[in-house]
Each structure stands twice: as C-alpha cells, then as structure tokens.
N, C-alpha and C positions, 0 to 999 in steps of 0.2 A: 116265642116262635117255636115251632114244631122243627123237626128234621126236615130235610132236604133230600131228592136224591143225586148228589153228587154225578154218578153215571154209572151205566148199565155193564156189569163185568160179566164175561158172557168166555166158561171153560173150553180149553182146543187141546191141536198137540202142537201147532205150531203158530204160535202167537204173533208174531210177525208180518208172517202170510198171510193171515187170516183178517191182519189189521190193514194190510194192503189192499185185499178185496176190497172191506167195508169203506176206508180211505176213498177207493174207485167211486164207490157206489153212492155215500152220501156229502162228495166234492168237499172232505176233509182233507184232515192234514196228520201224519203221525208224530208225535213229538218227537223233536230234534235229538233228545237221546235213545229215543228207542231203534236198533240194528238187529237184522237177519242174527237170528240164535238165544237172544234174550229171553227171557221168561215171561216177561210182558212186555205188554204196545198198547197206548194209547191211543184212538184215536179223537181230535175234536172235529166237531162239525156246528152249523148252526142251528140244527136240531137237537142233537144230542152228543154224551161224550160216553163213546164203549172203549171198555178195559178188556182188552183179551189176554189171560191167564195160563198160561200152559201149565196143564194137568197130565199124570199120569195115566188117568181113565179113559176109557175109547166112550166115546158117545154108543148109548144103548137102546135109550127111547124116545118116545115122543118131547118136543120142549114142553117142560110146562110152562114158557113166558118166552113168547116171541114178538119180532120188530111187526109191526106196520106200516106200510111207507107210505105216501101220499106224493105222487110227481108233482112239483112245482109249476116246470116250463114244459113239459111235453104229457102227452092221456097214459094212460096205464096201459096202454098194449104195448105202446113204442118205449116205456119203460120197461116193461118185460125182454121185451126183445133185448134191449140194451144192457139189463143185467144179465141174458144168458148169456150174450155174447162174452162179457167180464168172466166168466165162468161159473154164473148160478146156474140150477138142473129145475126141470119142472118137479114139480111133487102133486100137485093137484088144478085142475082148472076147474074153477069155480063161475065163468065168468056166462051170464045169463044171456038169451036172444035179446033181451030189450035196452042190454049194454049195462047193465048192473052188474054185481057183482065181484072178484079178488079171483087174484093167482095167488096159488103159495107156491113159492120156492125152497132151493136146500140151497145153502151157501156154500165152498167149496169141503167142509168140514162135515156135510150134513145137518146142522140147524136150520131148522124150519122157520123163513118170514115172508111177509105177505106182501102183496101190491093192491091196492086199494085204485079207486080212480078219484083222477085231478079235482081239484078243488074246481076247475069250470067244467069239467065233465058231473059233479056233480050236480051245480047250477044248471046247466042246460038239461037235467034232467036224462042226460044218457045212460 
C-alpha cells in the first residue's frame, strides 16, 4: 500500500482559534488535549482531519492548497451566509445567473476556501 494522508496541517498564529473556527464549520470536535495557547489543535471531522500549527510567519500570499466544502444539509448560499456569520470574509463571488458556480472565503486568519453547491443543488441542476 502506498501512503495515506493522515490530515491536512494548515500554518496560523494562533492555532487554537483557528481550530475553533474550523471545529464551528465542519461540525467537528478539537481534541480533548488541545487548550487556548498551545502550539497545535487538532481538529477531527467526518470529512477530514486539519492540524493547525502555529508558525512564526504572518501569511503573505495566495494559498497554494485550499479546502472545498460541499454543504450536506443546507445549498451553498445558506452555507455562505452561515460561515460569515461564524467569522469568514468574502474574498470572491463567483456564483453565476444560472445558480452555478462557488464563493471563496478567507477564514479568520486569511486562508482562502471555497463553498461549492450541495450535492442536490448539483442534481437539480442549479
């Protein structure tokens, strides 16, 4: 068997927070040892498992590897809306007259990730 990828470690300043967000976002959970100050935070989810790292580095450019999200129970707008609420910022609307199309957001740190539409927003063709 080849490699795996365990989960996606994704650099901040404050790892904690940043794991709280995503916790919010993708109805995880952060590991029971990870507390406000640490160096990293875990979070798991049933899509995926992100490592946030705290780094020294202030974020400079573009991501080159960002999330994708796909709302489960609710369309991509009402997910939009529900992440800004959380504290995501717009960064680009992408989203077309004929109901195609993705938002991208900036997470509270500034990484860029997207919101795609629902698995039945794609079926019905919206």
């Amino acid at each position: 068997m080849t490699s795996l990828v365990r989960h996606v470690t994704i650099d901040c300043a404050d790892a904690h927070a940043l794991a709280e967000f995503w916790a919010r976002v993708l109805d995880g959970r952060l590991a029971d040892d990870d507390h406000p100050g640490d160096p990293e935070a875990l979070v798991t989810s049933e899509g995926a498992s992100l490592l946030f790292v705290r780094v020294p580095d202030a974020k400079a450019v573009k991501n080159r590897v960002h999330l994708d999200l796909q709302p489960q129970d609710r369309t991509r707008d009402e997910e939009v809306e529900r992440l800004l609420a959380l504290g995501a910022t717009l960064a680009g609307d992408h989203r077309r007259p004929d109901g195609t199309g993705w938002v991208t957001l900036f997470d509270p740190e500034g990484n860029e990730f997207c919101v795609e539409r629902s698995k039945g927003e794609r079926e019905a063709g919206a």
